[in-house]
NULUM-560990 format. One line per field, with one value per residue (C-alpha): x, y, z; residue number from 1. Coordinates in steps of 0.5 Angstrom, whole numbers. Each point is the difference from the previous one (the first is absolute). Layout:
<atoms>
east <- X_... .
north <- Y_... .
up <- Z_... .
bami <- NUM_... .
</atoms>
This chain:
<atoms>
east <- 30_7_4_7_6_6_1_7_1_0_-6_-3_-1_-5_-3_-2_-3_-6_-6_0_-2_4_-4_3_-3_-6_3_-3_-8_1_4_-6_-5_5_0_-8_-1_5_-3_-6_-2_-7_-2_5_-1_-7_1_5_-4_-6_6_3_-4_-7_-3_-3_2_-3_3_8_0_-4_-5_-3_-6_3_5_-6_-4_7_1_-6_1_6_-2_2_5_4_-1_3_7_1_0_5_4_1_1_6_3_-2_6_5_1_-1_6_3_0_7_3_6_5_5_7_6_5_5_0_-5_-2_-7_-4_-6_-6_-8_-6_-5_-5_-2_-5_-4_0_-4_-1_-3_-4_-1_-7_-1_-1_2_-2_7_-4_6_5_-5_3_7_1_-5_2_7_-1_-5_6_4_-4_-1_-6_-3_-1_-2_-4_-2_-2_-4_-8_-5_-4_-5_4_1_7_0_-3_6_5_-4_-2_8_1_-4_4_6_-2_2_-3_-2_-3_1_-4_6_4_6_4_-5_1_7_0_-6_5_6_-3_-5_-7_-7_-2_7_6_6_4_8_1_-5_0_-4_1_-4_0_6_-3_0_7_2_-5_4_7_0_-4_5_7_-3_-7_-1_3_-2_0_5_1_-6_-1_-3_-2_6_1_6_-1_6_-2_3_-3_-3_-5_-6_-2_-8_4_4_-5_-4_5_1_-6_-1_5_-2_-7_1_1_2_8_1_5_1_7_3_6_2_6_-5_-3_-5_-3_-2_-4_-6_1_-2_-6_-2_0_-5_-4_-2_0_-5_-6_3_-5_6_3_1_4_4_3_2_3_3_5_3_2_5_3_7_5_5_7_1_-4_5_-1_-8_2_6_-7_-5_4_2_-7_-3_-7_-5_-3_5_-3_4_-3_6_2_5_-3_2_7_-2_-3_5_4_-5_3_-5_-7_-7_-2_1_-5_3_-2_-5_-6_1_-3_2_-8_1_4_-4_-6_0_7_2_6_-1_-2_4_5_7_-1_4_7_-1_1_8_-2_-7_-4_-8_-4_1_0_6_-4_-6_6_6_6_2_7_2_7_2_7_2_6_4_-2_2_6_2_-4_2_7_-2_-6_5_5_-4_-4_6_3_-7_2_-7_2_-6_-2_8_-2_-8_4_6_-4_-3_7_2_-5_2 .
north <- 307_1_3_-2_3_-2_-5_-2_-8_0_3_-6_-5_6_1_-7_-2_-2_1_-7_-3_-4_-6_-3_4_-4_-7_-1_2_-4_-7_1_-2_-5_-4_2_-3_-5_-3_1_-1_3_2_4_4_1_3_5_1_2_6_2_0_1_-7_-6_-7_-6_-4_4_-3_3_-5_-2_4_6_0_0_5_4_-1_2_7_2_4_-3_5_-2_-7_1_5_-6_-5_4_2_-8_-1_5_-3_-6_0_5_-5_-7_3_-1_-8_-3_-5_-5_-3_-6_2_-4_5_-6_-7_-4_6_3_4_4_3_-1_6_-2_3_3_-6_6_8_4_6_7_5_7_3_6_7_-4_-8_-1_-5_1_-4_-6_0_2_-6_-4_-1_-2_-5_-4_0_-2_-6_2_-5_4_7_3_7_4_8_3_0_6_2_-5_-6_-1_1_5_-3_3_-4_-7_2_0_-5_-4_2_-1_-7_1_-7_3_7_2_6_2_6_2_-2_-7_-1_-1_-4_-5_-1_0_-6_-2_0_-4_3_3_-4_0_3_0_7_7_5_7_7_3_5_0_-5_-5_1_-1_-5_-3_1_-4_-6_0_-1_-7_-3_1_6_6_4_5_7_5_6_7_0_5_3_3_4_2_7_5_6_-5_-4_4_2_-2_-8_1_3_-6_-5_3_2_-8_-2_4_-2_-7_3_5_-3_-1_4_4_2_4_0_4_5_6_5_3_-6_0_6_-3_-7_3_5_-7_-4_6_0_-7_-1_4_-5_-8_-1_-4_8_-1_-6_2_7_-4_-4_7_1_-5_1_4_3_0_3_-2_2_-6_-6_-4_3_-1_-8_0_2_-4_-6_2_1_-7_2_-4_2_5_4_4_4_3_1_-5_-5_-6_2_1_-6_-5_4_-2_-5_0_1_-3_1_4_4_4_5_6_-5_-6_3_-4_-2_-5_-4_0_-3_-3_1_-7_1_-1_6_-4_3_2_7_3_-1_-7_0_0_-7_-3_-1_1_-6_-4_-7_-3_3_-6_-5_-4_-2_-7_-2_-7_-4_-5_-4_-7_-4_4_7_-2_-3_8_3_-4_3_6_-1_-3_5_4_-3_-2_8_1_-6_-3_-7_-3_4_-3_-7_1_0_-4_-7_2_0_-6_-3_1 .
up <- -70_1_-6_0_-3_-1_5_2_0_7_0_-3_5_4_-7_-2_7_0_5_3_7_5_0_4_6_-3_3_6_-2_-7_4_5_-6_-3_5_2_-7_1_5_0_-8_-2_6_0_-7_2_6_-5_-5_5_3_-5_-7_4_-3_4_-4_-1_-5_-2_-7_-5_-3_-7_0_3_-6_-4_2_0_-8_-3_6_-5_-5_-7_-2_6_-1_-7_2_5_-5_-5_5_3_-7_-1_7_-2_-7_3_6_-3_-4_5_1_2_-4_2_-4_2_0_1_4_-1_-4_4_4_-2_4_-1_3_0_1_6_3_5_3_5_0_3_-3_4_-3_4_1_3_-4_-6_-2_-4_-5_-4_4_1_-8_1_6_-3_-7_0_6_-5_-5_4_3_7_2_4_0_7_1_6_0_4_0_0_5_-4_2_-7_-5_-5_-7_-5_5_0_-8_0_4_-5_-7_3_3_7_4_7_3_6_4_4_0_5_4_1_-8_1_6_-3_-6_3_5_-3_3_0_-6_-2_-5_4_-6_-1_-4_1_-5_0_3_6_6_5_5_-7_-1_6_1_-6_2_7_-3_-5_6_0_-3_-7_-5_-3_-7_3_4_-1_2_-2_-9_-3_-7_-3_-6_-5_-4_-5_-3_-6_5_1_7_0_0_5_5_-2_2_6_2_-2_5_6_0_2_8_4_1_-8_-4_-7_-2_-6_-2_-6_-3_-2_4_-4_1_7_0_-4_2_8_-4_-3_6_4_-5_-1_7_1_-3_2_5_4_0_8_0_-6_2_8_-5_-4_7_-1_-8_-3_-7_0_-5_-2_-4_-6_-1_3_6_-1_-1_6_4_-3_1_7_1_-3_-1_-1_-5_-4_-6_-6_-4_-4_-7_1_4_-3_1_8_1_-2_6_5_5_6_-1_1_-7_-5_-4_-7_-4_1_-2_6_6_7_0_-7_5_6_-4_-7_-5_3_5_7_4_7_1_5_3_5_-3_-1_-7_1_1_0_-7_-1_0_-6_-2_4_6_0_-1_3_-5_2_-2_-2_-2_-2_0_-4_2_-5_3_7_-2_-4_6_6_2_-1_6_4_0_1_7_3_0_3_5_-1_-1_-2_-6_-2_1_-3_-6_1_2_-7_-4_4_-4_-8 .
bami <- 1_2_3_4_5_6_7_8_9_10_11_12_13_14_15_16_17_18_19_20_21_22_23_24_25_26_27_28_29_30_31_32_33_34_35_36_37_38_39_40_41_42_43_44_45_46_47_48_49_50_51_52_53_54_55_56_57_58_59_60_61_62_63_64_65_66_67_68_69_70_71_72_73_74_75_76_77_78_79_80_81_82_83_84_85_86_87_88_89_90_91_92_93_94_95_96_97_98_99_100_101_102_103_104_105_106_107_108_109_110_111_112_113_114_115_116_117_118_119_120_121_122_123_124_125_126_127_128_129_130_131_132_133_134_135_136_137_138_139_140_141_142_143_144_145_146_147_148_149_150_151_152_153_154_155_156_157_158_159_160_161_162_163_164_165_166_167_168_169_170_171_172_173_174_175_176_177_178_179_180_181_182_183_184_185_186_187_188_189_190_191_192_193_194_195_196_197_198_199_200_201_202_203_204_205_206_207_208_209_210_211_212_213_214_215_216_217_218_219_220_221_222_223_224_225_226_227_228_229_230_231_232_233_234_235_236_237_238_239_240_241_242_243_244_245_246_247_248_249_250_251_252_253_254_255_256_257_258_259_260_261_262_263_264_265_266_267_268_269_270_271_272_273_274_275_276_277_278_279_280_281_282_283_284_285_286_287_288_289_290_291_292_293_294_295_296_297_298_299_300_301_302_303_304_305_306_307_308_309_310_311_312_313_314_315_316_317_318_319_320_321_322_323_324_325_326_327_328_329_330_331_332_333_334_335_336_337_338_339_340_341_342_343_344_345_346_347_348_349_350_351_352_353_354_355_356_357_358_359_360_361_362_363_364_365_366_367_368_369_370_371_372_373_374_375_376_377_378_379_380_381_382_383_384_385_386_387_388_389_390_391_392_393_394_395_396_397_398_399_400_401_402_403_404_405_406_407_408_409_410_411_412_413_414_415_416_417_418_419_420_421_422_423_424_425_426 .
</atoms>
């Protein structure tokens, strides 16, 4: 892990590099399975499901009775942890419903909005090393508030053809209407296309390998929308001499067991409190039983001092992490000069974890810098906003002119007389 001292402010964009691949040297191998899927529909993710996950489907939806057996294969204090976490995200993101109102914006002029789900989403849920159960809850809760018809899931099966039973425990509490055996780059082309089994749906959500982003971001030119960019998980922690160090490497410890590509940050003005956050970091790596994965991640991490804390903000929002943690006395005074990040975790008793699973916020979020620009998944992200007018005779003749005026300096003399014949008439 590198420790850096002082850095220039030209030094930051070097600093705040992440360890992400090109995916774009991807395309051809992923346009290759898209169109194969396209085309050629099941059929097609069989014989990808065969190749790459090492299974030999018959049916690519997971049926009733394999749903049943899978719910009473999960121990029932997990069946209760996921319950209470679906209940905290389940209040935090109905919060977050929208509520139009009409406003006259001239006399006989109203306007107003109207919130609409989202008919069809396809929610993709990884498998791999680590069954991501929590995101079944994190993609699929906020798509049932909103009112999305129907809720779409694919991951990828075991060597037993069968999905893992806390995701279809999950995918039951949440209410999601469709599990789909299918991981990969076949997932992504069976949602965005639509197969004999698989909805074609209008918007996919969910985080995944290389090949599942840049699967994402092609189907994406054309065919059907996606949650956002995605890249490798990152956490930036904000420290001083207050925070205790055993927080801070678990924090970071946390974030670097997600993959080898994954990266820790911390940012702090004190110097003497480096040393014992790396002597922490040692010692608890030392027993996590992801300890490989976790100290590749290492490599890419950092710990970084700075002169005053508004150079350590400078930075953090230069950064935009996508999980920022501030462990400082005065962390509610930093907080509120946050301006890009993912999500914000304050004080010395709210781990980055609390968000990943159960305090209720969504742990989809923007990485890579894309929290310049890019929210987390919330509500709005499952729903459309039409907007609607109005116009009566008296608010076209206060209006009328206006338009016209403008229309006839843009030369589009059919806008002009949209409204002119109407004027005629009063």
């Amino acid at each position: 892990m590198e420790i850096i001292k002082y850095p220039l402010q030209e030094e930051w964009a070097s600093i705040a590099k992440r360890p992400s691949l090109d995916v774009t040297s991807l395309f051809d191998t992923v346009r290759s399975v898209l169109n194969d899927v396209r085309n050629s529909g099941d059929e097609a993710v069989r014989r990808y499901e065969e190749k790459f996950d090492k299974v030999l489907l018959s049916e690519l939806v997971a049926s009733e009775s394999e749903k049943e057996e899978a719910y009473g294969l999960v121990d029932e204090s997990l069946k209760d942890a996921i319950c209470c976490a679906h209940k905290n995200i389940e209040t935090f993101h109905a919060s977050q419903r929208f509520t139009g109102r009409k406003i006259e914006t001239t006399s006989g002029v109203t306007c107003w909005q109207k919130a609409v789900a989202i008919e069809k989403v396809g929610l993709y849920v990884p498998g791999g090393t680590a069954p991501l159960f929590s995101t079944v809850l994190m993609l699929a809760v906020p798509a049932k508030i909103a009112g999305c018809k129907e809720i779409v899931l694919c991951t990828p099966p075991g060597k037993d053809g069968k999905v893992n039973p806390a995701i279809l425990y999950a995918a039951k509490v949440a209410g999601v209407s469709k599990v789909c055996k299918i991981g990969g780059i076949q997932a992504i082309a069976a949602m965005a296309y639509g197969t004999e089994s698989v909805p074609k749906v209008y918007k996919i959500f969910g985080p995944g390998n290389q090949y599942v982003t840049a699967a994402k971001q092609l189907v994406s030119l054309k065919d059907v929308a996606i949650d956002m960019p995605a890249g490798p998980s990152e956490v930036a922690v904000i420290a001083d001499v207050s925070a205790n160090p055993e927080f801070i490497a678990a924090d970071f410890l946390s974030q670097a067991e997600h993959g080898k590509d994954s990266q820790a940050i911390l940012v702090t003005v004190d110097e003497a409190l480096i040393q014992p956050v790396c002597d922490a970091i040692n010692s608890q790596l030392s027993v996590l039983p992801r300890a490989e994965i976790t100290a590749q991640a290492l490599t890419n991490s950092r710990i970084i001092l700075m002169k005053d804390k508004n150079e350590v903000m400078d930075f953090i929002n230069y950064y935009a992490p996508e999980h920022l943690i501030i462990q400082t006395e005065d962390y509610a005074e930093l907080a509120g000069k946050v301006e890009n990040a993912g999500s914000v975790f304050m004080g010395p008793y709210t781990p980055e974890s609390a968000g990943d699973y159960a305090s209720g916020t969504n742990h989809t979020l923007p990485t890579n810098g894309y929290a310049h620009a890019y929210s987390g998944v919330n509500l709005d992200s499952f729903i459309k906003k039409i907007t609607f007018q109005e116009i009566t005779s008296e608010g076209i003749s206060k209006l009328g002119p206006t338009i016209q005026i403008m229309a006839e300096n843009e030369q589009l003399e059919a806008h002009r007389n949209a409204v002119t014949v109407r004027l005629k008439t009063l």
